[in-house]
C-alpha positions in Angstrom: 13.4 67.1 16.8 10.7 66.6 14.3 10.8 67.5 10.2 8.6 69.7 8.3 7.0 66.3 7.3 6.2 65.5 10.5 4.6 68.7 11.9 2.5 69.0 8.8 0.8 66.2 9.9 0.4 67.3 13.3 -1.4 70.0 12.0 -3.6 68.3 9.6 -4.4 65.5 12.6 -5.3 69.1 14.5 -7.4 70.3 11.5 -9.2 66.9 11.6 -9.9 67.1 15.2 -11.1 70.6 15.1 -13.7 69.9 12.0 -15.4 67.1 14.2 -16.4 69.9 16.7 -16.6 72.5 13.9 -18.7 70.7 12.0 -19.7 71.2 8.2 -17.1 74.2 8.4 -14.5 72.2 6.6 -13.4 75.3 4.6 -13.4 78.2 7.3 -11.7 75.7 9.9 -8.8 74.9 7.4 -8.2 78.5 6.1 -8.6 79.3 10.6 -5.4 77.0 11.1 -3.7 78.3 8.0 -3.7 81.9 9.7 -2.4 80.2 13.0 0.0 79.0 10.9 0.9 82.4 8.6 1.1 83.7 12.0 -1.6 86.4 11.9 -4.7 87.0 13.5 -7.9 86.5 12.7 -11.4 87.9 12.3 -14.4 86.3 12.5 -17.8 88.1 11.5 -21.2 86.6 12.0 -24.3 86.2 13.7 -24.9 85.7 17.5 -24.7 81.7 17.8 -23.6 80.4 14.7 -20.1 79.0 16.0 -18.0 81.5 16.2 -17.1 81.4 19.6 -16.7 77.8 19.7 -14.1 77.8 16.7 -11.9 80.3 18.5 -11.9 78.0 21.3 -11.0 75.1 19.4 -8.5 76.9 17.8 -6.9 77.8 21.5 -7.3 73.6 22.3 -4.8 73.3 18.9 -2.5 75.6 19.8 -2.2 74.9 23.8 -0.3 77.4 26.0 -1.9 79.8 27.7 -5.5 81.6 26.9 -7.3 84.4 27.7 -10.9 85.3 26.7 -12.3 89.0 26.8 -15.8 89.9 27.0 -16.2 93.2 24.7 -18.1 95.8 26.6 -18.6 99.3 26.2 -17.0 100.1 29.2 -14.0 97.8 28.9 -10.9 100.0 29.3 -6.9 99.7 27.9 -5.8 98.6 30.9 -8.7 95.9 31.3 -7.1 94.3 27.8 -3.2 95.5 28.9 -2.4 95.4 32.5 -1.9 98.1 35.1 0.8 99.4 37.5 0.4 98.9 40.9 1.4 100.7 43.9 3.4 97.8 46.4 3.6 99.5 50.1 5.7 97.1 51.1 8.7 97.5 48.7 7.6 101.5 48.0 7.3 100.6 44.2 5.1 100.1 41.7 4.6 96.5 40.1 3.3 95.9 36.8 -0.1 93.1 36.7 -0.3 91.8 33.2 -3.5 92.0 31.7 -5.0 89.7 29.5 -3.4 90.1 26.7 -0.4 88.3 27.7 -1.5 85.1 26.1 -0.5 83.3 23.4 -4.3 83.0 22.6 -6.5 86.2 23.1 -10.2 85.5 22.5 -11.9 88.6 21.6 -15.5 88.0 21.9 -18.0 90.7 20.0 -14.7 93.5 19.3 -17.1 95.9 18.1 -18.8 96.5 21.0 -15.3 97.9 22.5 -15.4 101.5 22.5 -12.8 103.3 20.1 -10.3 104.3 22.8 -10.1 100.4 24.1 -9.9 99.4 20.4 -6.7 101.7 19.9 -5.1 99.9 22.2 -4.8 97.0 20.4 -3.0 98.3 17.7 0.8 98.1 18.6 -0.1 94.5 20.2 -1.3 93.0 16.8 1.9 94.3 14.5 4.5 94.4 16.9 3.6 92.1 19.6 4.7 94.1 22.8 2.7 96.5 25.1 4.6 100.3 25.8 3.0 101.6 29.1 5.1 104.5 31.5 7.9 104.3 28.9 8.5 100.3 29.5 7.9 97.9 26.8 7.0 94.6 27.8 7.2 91.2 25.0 4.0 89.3 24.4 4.5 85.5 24.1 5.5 84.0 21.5 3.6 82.4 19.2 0.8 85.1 20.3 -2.5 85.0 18.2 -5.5 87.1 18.5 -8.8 85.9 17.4 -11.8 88.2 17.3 -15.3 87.9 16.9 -17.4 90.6 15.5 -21.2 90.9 14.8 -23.2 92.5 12.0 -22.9 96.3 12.2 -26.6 97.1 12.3 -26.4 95.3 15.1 -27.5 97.1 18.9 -24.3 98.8 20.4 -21.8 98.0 18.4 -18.8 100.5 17.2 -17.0 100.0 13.3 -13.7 99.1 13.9 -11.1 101.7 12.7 -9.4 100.7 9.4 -5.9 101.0 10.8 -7.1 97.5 13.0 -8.8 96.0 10.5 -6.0 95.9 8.2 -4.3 94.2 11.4 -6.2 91.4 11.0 -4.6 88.9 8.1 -7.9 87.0 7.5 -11.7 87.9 7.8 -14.3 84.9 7.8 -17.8 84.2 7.8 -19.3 80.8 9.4 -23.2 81.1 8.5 -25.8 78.3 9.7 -24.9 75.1 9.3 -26.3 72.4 7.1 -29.0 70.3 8.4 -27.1 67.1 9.3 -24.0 69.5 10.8 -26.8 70.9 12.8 -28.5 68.2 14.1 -25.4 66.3 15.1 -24.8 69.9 17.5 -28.1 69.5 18.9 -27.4 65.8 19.5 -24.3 66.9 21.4 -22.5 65.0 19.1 -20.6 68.0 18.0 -20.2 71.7 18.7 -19.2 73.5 21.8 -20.0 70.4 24.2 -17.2 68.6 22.5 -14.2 70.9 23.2 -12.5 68.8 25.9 -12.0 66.2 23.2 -9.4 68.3 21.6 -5.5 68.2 22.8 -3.6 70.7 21.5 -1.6 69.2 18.2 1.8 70.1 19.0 3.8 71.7 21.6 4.4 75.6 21.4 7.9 74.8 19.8 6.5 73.2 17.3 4.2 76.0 16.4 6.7 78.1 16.4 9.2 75.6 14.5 5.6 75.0 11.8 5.1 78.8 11.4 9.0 79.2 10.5 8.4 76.0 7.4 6.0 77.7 6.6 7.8 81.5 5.7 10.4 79.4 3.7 7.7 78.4 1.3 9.1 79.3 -1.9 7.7 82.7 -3.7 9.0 82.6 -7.2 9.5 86.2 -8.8 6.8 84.9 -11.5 4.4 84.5 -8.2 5.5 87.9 -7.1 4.5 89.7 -10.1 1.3 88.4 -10.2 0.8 89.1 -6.8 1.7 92.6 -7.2 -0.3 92.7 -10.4 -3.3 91.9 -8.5 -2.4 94.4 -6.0 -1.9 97.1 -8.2 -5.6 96.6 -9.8 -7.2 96.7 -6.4 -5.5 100.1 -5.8 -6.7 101.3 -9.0 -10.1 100.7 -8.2 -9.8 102.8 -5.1 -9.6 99.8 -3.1 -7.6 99.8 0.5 -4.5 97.4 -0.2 -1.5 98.6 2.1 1.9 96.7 2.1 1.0 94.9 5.4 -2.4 93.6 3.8 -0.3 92.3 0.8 2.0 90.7 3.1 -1.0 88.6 5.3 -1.9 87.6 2.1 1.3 86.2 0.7 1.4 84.7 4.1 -1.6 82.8 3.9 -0.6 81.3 0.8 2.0 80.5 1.9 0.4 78.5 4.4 -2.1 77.1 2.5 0.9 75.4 0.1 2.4 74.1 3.0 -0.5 72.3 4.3 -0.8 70.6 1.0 2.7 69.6 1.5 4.3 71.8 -1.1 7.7 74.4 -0.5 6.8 76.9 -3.5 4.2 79.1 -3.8 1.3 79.3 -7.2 -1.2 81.5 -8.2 -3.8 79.6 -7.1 -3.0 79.4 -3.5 -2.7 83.3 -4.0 -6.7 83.1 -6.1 -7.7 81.0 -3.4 -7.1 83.3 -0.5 -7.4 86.3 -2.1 -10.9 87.1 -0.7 -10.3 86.2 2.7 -7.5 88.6 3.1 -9.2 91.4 1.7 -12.8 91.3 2.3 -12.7 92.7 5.4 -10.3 96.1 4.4 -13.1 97.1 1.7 -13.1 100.2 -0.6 -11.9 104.1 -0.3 -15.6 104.8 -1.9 -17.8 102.7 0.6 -15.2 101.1 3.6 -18.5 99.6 4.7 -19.4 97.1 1.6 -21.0 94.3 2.7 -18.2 91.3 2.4 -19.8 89.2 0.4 -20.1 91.5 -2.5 -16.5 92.4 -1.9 -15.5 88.8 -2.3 -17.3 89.3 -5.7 -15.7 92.1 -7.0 -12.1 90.4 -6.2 -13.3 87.4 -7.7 -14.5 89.1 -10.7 -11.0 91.8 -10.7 -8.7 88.5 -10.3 -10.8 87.0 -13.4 -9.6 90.2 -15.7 -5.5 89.9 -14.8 -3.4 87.3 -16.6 -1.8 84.8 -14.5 1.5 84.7 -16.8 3.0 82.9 -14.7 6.2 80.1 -15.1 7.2 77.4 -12.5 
């Protein structure tokens, strides 16, 4: 069986891989694993064609296990995304199909343009992973991890996401256009969705599991705590939306992001650090719809203002 030493580096070695088809996303791909790795899902927001699709991919090559990609449509119904019972003449009963959703990676490609009712169904799948239909629950696998992409809002048919799923979602991020030399090497076919088959996924799902369990023993010291909380507190002053689960995702992706660099406690700045990708994407009681950027701004300037005060 393999130590936390040695399943670190099977992560990083999958990081590595993924940033040569993700290229000149060293940043986004890293803090993409270290949600696999917190264990929570994650929200990507862009424009059409700028990668997005392609990193959720990767991310499913990492992972291994099963996958399952949804189109969003307007028409796409719960039980498209859940499953159906089905009528068996033969044994007089009714047989439950899994839908989609019973992977341990769900791709879900432009979320937005999923009506609200479909969108609602996703809700006890993301916190509690299990699906309740006819009064029988039925377990997702484990680990289960839901990736979503999401375009602009003033884009053509596209529906806001409720704020009770995005504050399911432990990380929001943003790709943008690559650099030049990022973007020729994709247009040489050197890099970007073409090179997918190249990546193997870095461990097996026990070790995933075995990774995401180092990585909840990380060490939180109370000093960490009460800055954390500090830094919560301020965000609810200013009216913004910070509920306990959102301050969990993002004690868990700092968590993460220590272990990757190989530590077992937690600081403040892996909690700085992560700060705005855990929180962009839950915005304000005044204007829910701030654009993130300027979100990320106002966290970066509120976290400026609070004392670390913090002792190893």
């Amino acid at each position: 069986m393999r130590g936390s030493d040695d399943l670190r580096e099977l992560a990083r070695a999958g990081l590595r891989s993924l940033s040569r088809v993700v290229v000149g996303k060293d940043g986004p791909v890293r803090r993409s694993v270290a949600v696999l790795l917190a264990g929570g899902h994650l929200l990507l927001e862009d424009l059409p064609g700028v990668g997005k699709t392609t990193l959720a991919k990767g991310l499913s090559r990492l992972l291994g296990g099963s996958y399952q990609r949804v189109q969003g449509t307007n028409d796409l119904l719960p039980s498209d995304l859940l499953g159906i019972h089905l009528w068996e003449a033969t044994g007089q009963t009714f047989r439950f199909q899994e839908g989609p959703i019973f992977a341990n990676v769900v791709l879900l490609d432009e979320l937005n343009r999923i009506g609200p009712k479909t969108q609602s169904a996703l809700l006890e799948v993301m916190v509690e992973g299990q699906v309740t239909l006819d009064r029988t629950t039925y377990r997702l696998p484990d680990p289960f991890f839901v990736i979503a992409t999401q375009n602009p809002m003033d884009t053509s048919g596209t529906f806001p996401l409720p704020e009770s799923q995005m504050d399911r979602f432990a990380c929001v991020l943003h790709l943008g256009y690559p650099d030049p030399v990022s973007e020729r090497l994709v247009l040489r076919g050197e890099a970007g969705s073409g090179t997918l088959e190249s990546l193997e996924a870095a461990m097996d799902l026990d070790g995933w599991r075995r990774a995401r369990a180092d990585v909840r023993r990380v060490r939180a010291s109370d000093g960490a705590l009460d800055y954390a909380e500090r830094v919560v507190a301020r965000i609810r002053e200013n009216r913004g939306f910070c509920s306990t689960r959102a301050a969990g995702h993002w004690l868990a992706l700092a968590k993460a992001e220590a272990w990757l660099d190989g530590r077992d406690f937690l600081t403040p700045d892996d909690l700085q650090s992560t700060l705005g990708d855990a929180m962009a994407h839950r915005g304000t009681m005044d204007d829910r719809r701030l654009n993130r950027d300027e979100r990320r701004e106002q966290l970066g300037r509120m976290v400026a203002e609070i004392p670390v005060g913090w002792k190893p």
